[in-house]
Rosetta silent file (secondary structure, phi, psi, omega in degrees, C-alpha in Angstrom):
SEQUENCE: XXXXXXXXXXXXXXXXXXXXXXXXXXXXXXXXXXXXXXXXXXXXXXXXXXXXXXXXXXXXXXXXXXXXXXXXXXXXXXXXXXXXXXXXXXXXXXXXXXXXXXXXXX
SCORE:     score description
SCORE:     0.000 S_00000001
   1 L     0.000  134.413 -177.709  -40.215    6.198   80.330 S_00000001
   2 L  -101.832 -169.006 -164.158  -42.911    8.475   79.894 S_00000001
   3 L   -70.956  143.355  176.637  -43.618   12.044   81.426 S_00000001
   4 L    91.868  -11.722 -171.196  -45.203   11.291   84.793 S_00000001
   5 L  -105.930  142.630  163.273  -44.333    7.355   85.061 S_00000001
   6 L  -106.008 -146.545  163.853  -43.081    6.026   87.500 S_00000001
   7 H   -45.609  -84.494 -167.494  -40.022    3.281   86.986 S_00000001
   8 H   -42.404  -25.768 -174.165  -42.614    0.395   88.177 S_00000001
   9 H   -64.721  -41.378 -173.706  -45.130    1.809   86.050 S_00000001
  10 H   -91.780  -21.416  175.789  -43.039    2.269   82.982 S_00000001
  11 H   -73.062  -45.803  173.654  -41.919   -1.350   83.558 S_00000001
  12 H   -64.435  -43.977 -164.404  -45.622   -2.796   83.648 S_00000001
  13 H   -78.123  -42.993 -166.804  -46.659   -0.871   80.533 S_00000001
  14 H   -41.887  -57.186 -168.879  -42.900   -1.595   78.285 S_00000001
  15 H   -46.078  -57.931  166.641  -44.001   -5.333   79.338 S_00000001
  16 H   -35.537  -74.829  172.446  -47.578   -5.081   78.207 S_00000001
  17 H   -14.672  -64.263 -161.652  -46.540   -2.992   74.902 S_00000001
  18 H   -94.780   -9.975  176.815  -43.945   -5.456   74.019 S_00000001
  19 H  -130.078  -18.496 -168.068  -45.388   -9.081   74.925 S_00000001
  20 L    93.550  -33.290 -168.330  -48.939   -8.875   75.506 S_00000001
  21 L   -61.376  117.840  142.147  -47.940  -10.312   79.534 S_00000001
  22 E   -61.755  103.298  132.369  -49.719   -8.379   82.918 S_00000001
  23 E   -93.542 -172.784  171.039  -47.080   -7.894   85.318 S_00000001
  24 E  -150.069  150.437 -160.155  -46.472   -6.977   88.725 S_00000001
  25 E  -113.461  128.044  155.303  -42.517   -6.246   89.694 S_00000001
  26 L   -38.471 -104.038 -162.290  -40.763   -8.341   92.072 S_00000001
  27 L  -107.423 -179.693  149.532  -37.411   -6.813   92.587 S_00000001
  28 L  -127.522  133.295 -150.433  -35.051   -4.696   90.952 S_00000001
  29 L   -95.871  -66.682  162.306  -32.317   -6.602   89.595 S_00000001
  30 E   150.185 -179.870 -159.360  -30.236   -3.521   88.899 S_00000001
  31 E  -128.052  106.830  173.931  -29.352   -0.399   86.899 S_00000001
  32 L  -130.844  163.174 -153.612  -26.482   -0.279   84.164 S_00000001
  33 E  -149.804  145.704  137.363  -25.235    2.120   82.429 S_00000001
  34 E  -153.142  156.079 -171.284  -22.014    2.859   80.401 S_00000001
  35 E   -50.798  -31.695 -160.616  -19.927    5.266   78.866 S_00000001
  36 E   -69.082  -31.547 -177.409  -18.495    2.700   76.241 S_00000001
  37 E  -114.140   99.759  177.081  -22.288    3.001   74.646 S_00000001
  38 E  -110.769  156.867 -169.871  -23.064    6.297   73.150 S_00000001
  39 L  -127.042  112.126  174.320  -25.847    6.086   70.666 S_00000001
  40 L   -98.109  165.287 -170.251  -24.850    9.216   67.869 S_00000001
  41 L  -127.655  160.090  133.455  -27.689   10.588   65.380 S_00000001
  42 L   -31.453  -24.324 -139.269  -27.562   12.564   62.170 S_00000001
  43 L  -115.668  -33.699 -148.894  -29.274   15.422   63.829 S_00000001
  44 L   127.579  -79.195 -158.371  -26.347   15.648   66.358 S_00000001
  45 L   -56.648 -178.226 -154.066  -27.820   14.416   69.487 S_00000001
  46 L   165.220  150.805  160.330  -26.642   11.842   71.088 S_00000001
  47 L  -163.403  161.210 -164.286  -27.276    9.339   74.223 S_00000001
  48 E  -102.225  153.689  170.763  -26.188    7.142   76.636 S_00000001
  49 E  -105.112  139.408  174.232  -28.392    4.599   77.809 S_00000001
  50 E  -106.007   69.128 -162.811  -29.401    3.831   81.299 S_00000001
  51 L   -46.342  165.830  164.618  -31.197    0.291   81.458 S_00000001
  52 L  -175.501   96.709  173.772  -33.232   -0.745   84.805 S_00000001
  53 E   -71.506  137.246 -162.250  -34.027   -4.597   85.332 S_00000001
  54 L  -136.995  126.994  176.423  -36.871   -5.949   86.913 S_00000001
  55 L   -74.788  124.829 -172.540  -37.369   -8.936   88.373 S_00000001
  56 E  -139.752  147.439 -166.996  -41.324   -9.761   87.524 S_00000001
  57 E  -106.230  148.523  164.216  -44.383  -12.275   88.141 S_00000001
  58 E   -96.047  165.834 -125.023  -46.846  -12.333   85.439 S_00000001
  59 E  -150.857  -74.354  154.280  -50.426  -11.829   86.439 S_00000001
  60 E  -171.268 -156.078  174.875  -51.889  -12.045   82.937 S_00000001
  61 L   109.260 -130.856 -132.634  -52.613  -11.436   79.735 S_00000001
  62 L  -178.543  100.586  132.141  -51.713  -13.378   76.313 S_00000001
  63 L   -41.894  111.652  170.414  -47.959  -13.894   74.934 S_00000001
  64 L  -152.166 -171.604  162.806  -47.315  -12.420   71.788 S_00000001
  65 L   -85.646  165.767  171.017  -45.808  -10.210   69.090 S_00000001
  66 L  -141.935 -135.931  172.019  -46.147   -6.555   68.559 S_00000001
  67 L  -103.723  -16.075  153.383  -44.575   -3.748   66.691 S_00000001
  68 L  -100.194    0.826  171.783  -42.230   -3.836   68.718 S_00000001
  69 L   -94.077  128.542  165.945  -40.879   -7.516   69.222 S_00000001
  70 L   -82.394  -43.456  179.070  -40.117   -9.550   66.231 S_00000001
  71 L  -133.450  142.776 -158.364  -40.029  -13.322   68.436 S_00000001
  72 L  -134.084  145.095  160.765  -41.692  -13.623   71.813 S_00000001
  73 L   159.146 -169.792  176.679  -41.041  -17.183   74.327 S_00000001
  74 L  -125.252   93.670 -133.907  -39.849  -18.874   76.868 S_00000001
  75 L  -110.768  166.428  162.910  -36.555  -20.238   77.161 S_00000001
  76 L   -81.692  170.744 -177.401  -34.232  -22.428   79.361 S_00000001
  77 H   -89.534    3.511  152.544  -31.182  -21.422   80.922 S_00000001
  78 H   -74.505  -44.596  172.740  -29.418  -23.696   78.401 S_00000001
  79 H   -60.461  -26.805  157.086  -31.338  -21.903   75.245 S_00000001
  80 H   -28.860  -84.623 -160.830  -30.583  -18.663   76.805 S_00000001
  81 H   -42.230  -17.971 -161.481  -27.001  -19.219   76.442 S_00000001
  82 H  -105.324  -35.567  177.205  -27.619  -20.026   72.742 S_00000001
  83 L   -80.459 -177.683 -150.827  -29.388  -16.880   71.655 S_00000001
  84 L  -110.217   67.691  178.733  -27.873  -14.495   69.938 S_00000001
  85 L   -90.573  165.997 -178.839  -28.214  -11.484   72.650 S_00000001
  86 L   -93.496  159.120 -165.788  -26.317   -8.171   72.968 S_00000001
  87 H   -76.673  -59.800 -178.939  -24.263   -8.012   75.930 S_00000001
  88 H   -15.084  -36.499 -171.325  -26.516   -5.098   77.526 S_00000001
  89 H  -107.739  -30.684  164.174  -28.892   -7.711   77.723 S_00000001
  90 H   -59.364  -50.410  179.104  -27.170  -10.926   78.625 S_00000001
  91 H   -76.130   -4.826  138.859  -26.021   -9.216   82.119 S_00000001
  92 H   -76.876   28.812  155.276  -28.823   -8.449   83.825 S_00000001
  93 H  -103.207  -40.284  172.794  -29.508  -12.232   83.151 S_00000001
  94 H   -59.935  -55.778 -166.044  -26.371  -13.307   84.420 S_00000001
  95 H   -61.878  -31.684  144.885  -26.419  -11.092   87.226 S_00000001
  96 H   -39.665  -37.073  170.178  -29.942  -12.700   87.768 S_00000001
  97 H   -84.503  -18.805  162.404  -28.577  -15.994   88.079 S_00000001
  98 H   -66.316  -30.870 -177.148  -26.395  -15.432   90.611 S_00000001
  99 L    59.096   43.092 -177.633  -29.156  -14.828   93.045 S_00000001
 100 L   -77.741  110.179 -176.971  -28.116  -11.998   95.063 S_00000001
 101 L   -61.474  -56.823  178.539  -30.704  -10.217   96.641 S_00000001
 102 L   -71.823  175.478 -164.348  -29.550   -6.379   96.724 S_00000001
 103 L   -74.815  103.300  139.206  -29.360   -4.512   93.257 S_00000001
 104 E    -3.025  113.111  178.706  -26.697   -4.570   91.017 S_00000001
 105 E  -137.720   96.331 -178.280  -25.654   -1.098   89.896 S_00000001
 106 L  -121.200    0.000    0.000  -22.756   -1.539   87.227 S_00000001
C-alpha cells in the first residue's frame, strides 16, 4: 500500500500492476493476519504480514503477465484445488466459497 492510498485504491492498482485487469471492488472478503508468519531479513528487520481480500468485478483491461506474476488465468474450482498455493492464499478462497456475506477477520 502506498503513502496516501486508500485500501480500495491500493487494491485496483496491485490488480492492474499484476494482471493487466480494471477492477472495481465488490466486497471485502476479509483481513488475516498471523503471528506464526514473521518474515526475518539480513538487515534485522522483520514483518508480519497483514493480507486484505477483495471480492472484485473486472471492468477492463487485457490479462497478462508482468514483473510481477510469472502465470496469469482463470481457473475452476476443481483446478483451484490442484494448484500448488500457499496456505495464506488458499483461505481467503475457501473462506470465499462459503458465501458468507460479513468479513472474515482471522
Amino acid at each position: 500500500m502506498d503513502p496516501g492510498e486508500s485500501l480500495e485504491e491500493c487494491c485496483r492498482r496491485e490488480v492492474w500492476e499484476e494482471t493487466g485487469l480494471i477492477v472495481r471492488v465488490v466486497r471485502l472478503i476479509g483481513i488475516y493476519s498471523t503471528p506464526h508468519r514473521v518474515t526475518y531479513y539480513a538487515d534485522g528487520h522483520r514483518w508480519q504480514t497483514v493480507s486484505v481480500t477483495f471480492l472484485t468485478a473486472m471492468t477492463g483491461g487485457t490479462l497478462g503477465l508482468s514483473d510481477e506474476t510469472t502465470e496469469v488465468g482463470f481457473f475452476s474450482l476443481e483446478e483451484i484445488a490442484q494448484l500448488d498455493l500457499i496456505d495464506p492464499h488458499r483461505k481467503p478462497v475457501q473462506d470465499f466459497l462459503v458465501g458468507q456475506e460479513a468479513a472474515f477477520i482471522r
